[in-house]
C-alpha positions as CSV (number, residue, x, y, z in Angstrom):
1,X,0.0,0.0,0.0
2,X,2.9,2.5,0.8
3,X,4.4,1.9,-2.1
4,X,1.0,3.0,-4.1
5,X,0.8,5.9,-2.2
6,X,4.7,7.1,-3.1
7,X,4.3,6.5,-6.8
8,X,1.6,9.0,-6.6
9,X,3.3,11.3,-4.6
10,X,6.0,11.0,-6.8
11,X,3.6,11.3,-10.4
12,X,2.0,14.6,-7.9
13,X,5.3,16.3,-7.4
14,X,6.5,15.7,-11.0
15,X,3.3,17.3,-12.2
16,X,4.3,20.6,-10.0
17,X,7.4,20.4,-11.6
18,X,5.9,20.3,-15.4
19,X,3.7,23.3,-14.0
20,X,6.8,25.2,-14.2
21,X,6.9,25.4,-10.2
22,X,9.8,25.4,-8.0
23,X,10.6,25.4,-4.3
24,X,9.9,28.6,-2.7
25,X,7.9,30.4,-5.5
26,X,4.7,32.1,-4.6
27,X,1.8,30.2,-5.9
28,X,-1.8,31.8,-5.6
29,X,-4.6,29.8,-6.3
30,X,-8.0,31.1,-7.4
31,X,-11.3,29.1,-7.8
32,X,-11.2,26.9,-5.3
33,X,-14.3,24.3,-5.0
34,X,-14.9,21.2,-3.1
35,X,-14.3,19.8,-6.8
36,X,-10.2,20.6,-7.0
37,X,-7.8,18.2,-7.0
38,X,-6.5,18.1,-3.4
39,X,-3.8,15.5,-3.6
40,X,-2.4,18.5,-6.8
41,X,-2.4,21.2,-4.3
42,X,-0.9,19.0,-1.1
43,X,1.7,18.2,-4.1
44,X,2.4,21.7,-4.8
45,X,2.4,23.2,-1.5
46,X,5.1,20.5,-0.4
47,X,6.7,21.4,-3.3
48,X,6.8,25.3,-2.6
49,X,7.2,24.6,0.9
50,X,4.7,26.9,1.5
51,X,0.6,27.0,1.7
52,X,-1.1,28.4,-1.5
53,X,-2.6,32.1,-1.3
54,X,-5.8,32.7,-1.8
55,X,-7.5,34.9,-4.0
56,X,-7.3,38.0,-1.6
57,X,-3.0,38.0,-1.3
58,X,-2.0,41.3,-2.1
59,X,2.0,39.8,-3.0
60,X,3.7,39.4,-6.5
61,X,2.8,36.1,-8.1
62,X,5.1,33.5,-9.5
63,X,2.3,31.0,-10.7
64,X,-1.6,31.2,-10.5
65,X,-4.2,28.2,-10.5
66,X,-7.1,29.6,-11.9
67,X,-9.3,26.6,-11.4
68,X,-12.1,27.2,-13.8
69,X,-15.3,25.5,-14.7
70,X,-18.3,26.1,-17.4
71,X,-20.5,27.7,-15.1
72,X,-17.6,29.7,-13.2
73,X,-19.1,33.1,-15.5
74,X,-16.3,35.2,-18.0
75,X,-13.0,33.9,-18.1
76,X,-11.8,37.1,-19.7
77,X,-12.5,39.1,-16.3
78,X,-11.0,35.4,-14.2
79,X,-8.1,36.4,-16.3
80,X,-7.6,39.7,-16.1
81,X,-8.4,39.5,-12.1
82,X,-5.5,36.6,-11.7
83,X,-2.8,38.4,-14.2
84,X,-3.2,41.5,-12.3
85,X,-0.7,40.7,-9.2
86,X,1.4,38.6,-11.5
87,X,5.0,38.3,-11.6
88,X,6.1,40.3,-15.2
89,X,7.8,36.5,-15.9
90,X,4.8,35.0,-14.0
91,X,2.5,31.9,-15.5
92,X,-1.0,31.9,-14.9
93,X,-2.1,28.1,-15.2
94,X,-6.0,27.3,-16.1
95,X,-7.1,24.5,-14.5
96,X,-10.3,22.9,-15.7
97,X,-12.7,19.8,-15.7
98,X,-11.3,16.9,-18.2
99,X,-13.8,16.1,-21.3
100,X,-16.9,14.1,-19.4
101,X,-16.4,15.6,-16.5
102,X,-18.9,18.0,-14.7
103,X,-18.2,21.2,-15.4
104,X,-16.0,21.0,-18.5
105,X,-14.4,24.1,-20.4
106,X,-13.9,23.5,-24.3
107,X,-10.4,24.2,-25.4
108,X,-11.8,26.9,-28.0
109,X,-13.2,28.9,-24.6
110,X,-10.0,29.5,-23.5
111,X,-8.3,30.0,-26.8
112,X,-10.3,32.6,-27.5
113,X,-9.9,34.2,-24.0
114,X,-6.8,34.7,-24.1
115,X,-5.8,37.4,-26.8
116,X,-8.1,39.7,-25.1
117,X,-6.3,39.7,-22.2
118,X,-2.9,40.2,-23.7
119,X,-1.6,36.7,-22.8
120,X,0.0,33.8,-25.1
121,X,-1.1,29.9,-24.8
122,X,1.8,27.5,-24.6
123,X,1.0,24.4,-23.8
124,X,-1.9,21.6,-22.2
125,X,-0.8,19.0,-19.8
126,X,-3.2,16.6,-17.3
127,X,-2.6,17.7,-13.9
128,X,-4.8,14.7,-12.6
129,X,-7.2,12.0,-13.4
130,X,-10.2,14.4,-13.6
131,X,-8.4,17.8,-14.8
132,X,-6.5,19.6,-17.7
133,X,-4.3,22.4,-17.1
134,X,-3.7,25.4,-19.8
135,X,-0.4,27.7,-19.3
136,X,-1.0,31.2,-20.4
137,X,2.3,33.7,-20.3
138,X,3.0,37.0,-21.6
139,X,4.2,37.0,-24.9
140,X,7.4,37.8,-25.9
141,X,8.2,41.3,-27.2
142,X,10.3,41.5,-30.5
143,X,12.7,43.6,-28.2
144,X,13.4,40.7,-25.5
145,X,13.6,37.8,-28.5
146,X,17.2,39.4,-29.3
């Protein structure tokens, strides 16, 4: 049984990892249900060392989980509300249900989100058995490419 348990600890704190985290960053999480993926966030907060913020911190973010759903209203303003404390270099992650789950996003929601609010899509990873996680950055000017 511990053996179970450490492989998916292990899977947990490698998924952290492909979220870009790393020990001590400030991670803020937003959305928060009786729905998220608790064994993610024990994984993450290990792996900052730290407790998540909530959506009321007033520091500078390194990473946000915006856990989002259908019903959750306009992920443009979820955006723009979870960028605003955001490190310059900072990720905002957007967490939402896998396809045949309750509350699922279609990828095209979020696609089209996120030119309006300035922000560049760079990848989709799971993050658990029930949810998908979207990485939105800031893109890169022409002037810091050189």
């Amino acid at each position: 049984m511990t053996a179970v348990v450490a492989a998916g600890d292990a899977e947990y704190s490698s998924v952290a990892e492909r979220l870009g985290i790393k020990p001590d960053m400030v991670v803020q999480e937003i959305g928060w249900d009786e729905d998220v993926d608790d064994d993610l966030r024990a994984a993450i907060e290990e792996h900052i060392g730290g407790d998540l913020l909530d959506e009321d911190a007033d520091e500078v973010i390194d990473v946000v989980l915006l856990w989002w759903r259908e019903d959750d209203g306009d992920l443009v303003d979820a955006i723009m509300d979870a960028r605003s404390p955001l490190d310059e270099n900072g990720i905002i992650w957007v967490l939402t249900p896998k396809t045949g789950q309750p509350g699922h996003v279609e990828p095209s929601e979020i696609a089209e989100a996120v030119p309006t609010v300035g922000l560049a899509q760079t990848s989709n990873i799971s993050v658990g058995p029930n949810w998908s996680g979207t990485k939105l950055v800031s893109p890169k000017s022409k002037s810091k490419q050189r």
